[in-house]
C-alpha positions, 0 to 999 in steps of 0.5 A, spaced: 502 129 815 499 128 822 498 134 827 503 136 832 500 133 838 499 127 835 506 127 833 508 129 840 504 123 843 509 118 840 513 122 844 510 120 850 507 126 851 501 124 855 497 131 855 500 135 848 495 140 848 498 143 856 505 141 853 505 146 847 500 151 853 506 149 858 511 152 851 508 158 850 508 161 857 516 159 856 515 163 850 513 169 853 518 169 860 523 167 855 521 173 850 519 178 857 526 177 862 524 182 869 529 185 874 527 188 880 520 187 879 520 190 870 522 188 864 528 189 862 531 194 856 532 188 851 525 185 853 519 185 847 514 189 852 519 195 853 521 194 844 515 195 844 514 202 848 520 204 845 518 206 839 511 207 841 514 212 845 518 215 838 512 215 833 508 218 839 513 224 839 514 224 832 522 223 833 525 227 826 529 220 825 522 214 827 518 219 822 523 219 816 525 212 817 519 208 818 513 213 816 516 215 809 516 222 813 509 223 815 507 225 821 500 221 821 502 215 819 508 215 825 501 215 829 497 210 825 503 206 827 504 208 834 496 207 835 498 200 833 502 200 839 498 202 843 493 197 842 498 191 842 501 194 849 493 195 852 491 191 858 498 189 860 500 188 853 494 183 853 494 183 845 502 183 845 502 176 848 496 173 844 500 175 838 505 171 840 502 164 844 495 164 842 493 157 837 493 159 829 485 160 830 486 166 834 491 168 830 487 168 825 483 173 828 486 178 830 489 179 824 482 179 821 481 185 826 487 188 825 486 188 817 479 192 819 483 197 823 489 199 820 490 200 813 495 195 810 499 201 807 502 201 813 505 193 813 507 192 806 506 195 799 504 191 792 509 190 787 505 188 782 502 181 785 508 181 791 506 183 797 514 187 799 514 189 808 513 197 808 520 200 812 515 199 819 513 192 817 521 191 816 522 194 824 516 190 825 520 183 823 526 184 823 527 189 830 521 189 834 519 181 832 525 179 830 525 172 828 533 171 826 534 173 833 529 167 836 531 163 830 539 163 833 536 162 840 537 156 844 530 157 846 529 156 839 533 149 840 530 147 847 523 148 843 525 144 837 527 138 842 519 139 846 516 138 839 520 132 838 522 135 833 530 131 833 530 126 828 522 126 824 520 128 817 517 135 814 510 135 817 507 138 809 511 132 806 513 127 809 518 126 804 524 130 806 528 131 813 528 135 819 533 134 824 537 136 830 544 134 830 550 135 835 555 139 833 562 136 835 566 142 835 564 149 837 565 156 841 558 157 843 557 152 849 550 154 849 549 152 842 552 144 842 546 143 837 544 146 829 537 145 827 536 142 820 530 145 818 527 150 816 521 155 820 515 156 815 510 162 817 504 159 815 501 166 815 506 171 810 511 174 814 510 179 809 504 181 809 503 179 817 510 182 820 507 182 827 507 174 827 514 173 825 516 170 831 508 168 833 510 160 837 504 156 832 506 162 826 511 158 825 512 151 822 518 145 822 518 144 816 524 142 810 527 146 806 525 144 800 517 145 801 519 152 805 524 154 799 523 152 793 514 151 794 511 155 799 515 162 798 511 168 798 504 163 797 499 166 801 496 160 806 489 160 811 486 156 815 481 155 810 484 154 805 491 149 808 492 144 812 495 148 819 499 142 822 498 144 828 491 144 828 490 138 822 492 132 820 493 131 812 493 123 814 485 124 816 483 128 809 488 125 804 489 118 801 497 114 797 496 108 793 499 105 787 495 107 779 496 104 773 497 109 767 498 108 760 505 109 763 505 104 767 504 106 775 505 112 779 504 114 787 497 118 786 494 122 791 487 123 792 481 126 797 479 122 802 473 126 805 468 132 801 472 138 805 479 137 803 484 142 803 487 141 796 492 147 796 496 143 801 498 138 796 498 142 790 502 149 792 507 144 795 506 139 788 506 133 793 503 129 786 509 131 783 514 129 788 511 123 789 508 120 782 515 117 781 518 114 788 522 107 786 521 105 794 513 106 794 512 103 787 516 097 791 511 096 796 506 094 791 512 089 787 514 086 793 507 084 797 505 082 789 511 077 788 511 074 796 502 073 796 501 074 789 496 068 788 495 065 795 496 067 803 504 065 804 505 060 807 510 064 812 506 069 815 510 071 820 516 073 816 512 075 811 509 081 814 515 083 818 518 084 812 513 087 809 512 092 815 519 094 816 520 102 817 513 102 817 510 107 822 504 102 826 500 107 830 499 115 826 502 118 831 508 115 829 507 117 822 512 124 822 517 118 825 518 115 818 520 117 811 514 117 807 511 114 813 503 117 811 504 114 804 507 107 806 501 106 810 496 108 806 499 103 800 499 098 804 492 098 807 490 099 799 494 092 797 493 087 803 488 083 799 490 078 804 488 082 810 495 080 813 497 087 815 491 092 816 490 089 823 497 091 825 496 098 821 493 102 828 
């Protein structure tokens, strides 16, 4: 519902921007262990090579198993690899730590270079990773192996991410909990939440464990709504680079029902996808604690200005998130403030809503 950066300035983060560029190169470190002065064997650069080295060679096992048994797509493939590996591995690392604009890019220039057969094949409308796109995600940029790391959990906890709500719904929460008793002394935490990739996985594979591909988020929007749903950066709300709150609008209608939560644009250029492909309208329209805000401002200032100011708005402000940055911080934190700020026919509470 906000940008990441203003979520991580609630935090205390005074620079968010150096704190995810400070993230990213603990990323890539992380990802490129050396000894001696070279990557290690288990290193993503030398996986990398690896199979470079097997499609270059036309290996009898690589050009069976991840070329469908032709020789020139195992080149098509290996000519990928050198292209990431370039310069020092130049586009290996901008496919893991650059920002979502660029990621953008590059798989627009990938798109032009290399024929999409090679990642994924269609079936029927779904897009179904390729054997090369399933080495790609699963072996080479193997996102279960990041998401059981504790780098994955360290990270986690810089984004703030420790007790906050889905950055797509505000509606659902996303944790990190202890775990009172357990073997791994390296993991005394479990992350309640799911890692969205904002660009398809499938379609995409080489972005599996891109750092700003992947989107804390609930399991309900990642699960039950998102699924295979292709996102863009022109069509959805990217959390690391948008905020919902500055495009979208709650407040209370009235319907020949009776009263709903609705969800409107508040500007011209309005990602409508973001709230559709996820149903927030839907999710939203019937919830008993937002139509209670309106019940009780009504039923405590109906008429005129209560007369206890001070409690009223405390009561009326209580879980409330004041500033935006804290919005993430409150279960329908975006939706409270907005309806409260449409109600205040008194202008008791708008002054105290940053």
């Amino acid at each position: 519902m906000i940008k990441i950066t203003k979520h991580l300035r609630s935090a205390g983060r005074t620079n968010p921007d150096s704190h995810l560029k400070l993230q990213a190169d603990l990323y890539w470190h992380a990802l490129n262990p050396t000894k001696n002065g070279s990557y290690i064997s288990t290193s993503l650069i030398s996986a990398v090579q690896k199979y470079r080295d097997l499609a270059d060679n036309l290996d009898e096992n690589y050009v069976c198993d991840y070329a469908s048994g032709d020789q020139f797509i195992a080149l098509l493939q290996r000519d990928f690899f050198d292209e990431v590996l370039e310069e020092s591995a130049d586009l290996l690392k901008k496919i893991i730590v650059s920002p979502p604009e660029h990621l953008d890019l590059i798989k627009n220039d990938i798109k032009t270079r290399f024929p999409a057969e090679i990642f994924f094949t269609l079936n029927g409308a779904k897009k179904v990773q390729s054997s090369f796109g399933i080495l790609l995600s699963e072996t080479i940029f193997n996102y279960r192996k990041f998401r059981s790391s504790a780098f994955c959990l360290k990270y986690l906890k810089n984004l703030a991410f420790n007790e906050v709500y889905c950055p797509y719904c505000g509606d659902k929460s996303v944790e990190l909990v202890g775990i009172t008793s357990t073997k791994d002394e390296d993991h005394p935490e479990k992350a309640l939440l799911d890692l969205d990739h904002f660009f398809s996985k499938s379609e995409f594979p080489y972005f599996s464990i891109s750092l700003f591909n992947l989107i804390p988020c609930c399991h309900t929007c990642n699960s039950t709504y998102k699924l295979t749903k292709e996102f863009g950066l022109d069509t959805h709300i990217h959390p690391f680079t948008e905020c919902f709150d500055e495009q979208f609008l709650f407040s209370i209608e009235r319907t020949p029902r009776g009263r709903k939560v609705a969800i409107s644009p508040s500007t011209s250029n309005a990602k409508d996808l973001s709230v559709s492909d996820f149903d927030l309208r839907t999710r939203y329209a019937a919830k008993r604690k937002l139509l209670k805000i309106e019940t009780d401002y009504r039923q405590r200032a109906k008429y005129k200005k209560p007369k206890d100011t001070k409690n009223f708005v405390d009561y009326m402000l209580k879980d409330v998130p004041l500033t935006q940055s804290e919005i993430l911080s409150e279960c329908h934190g975006k939706a409270k403030r907005d309806i409260l700020r449409s109600i205040d026919v008194h202008n008791l509470l708008r002054p105290r809503i940053k």
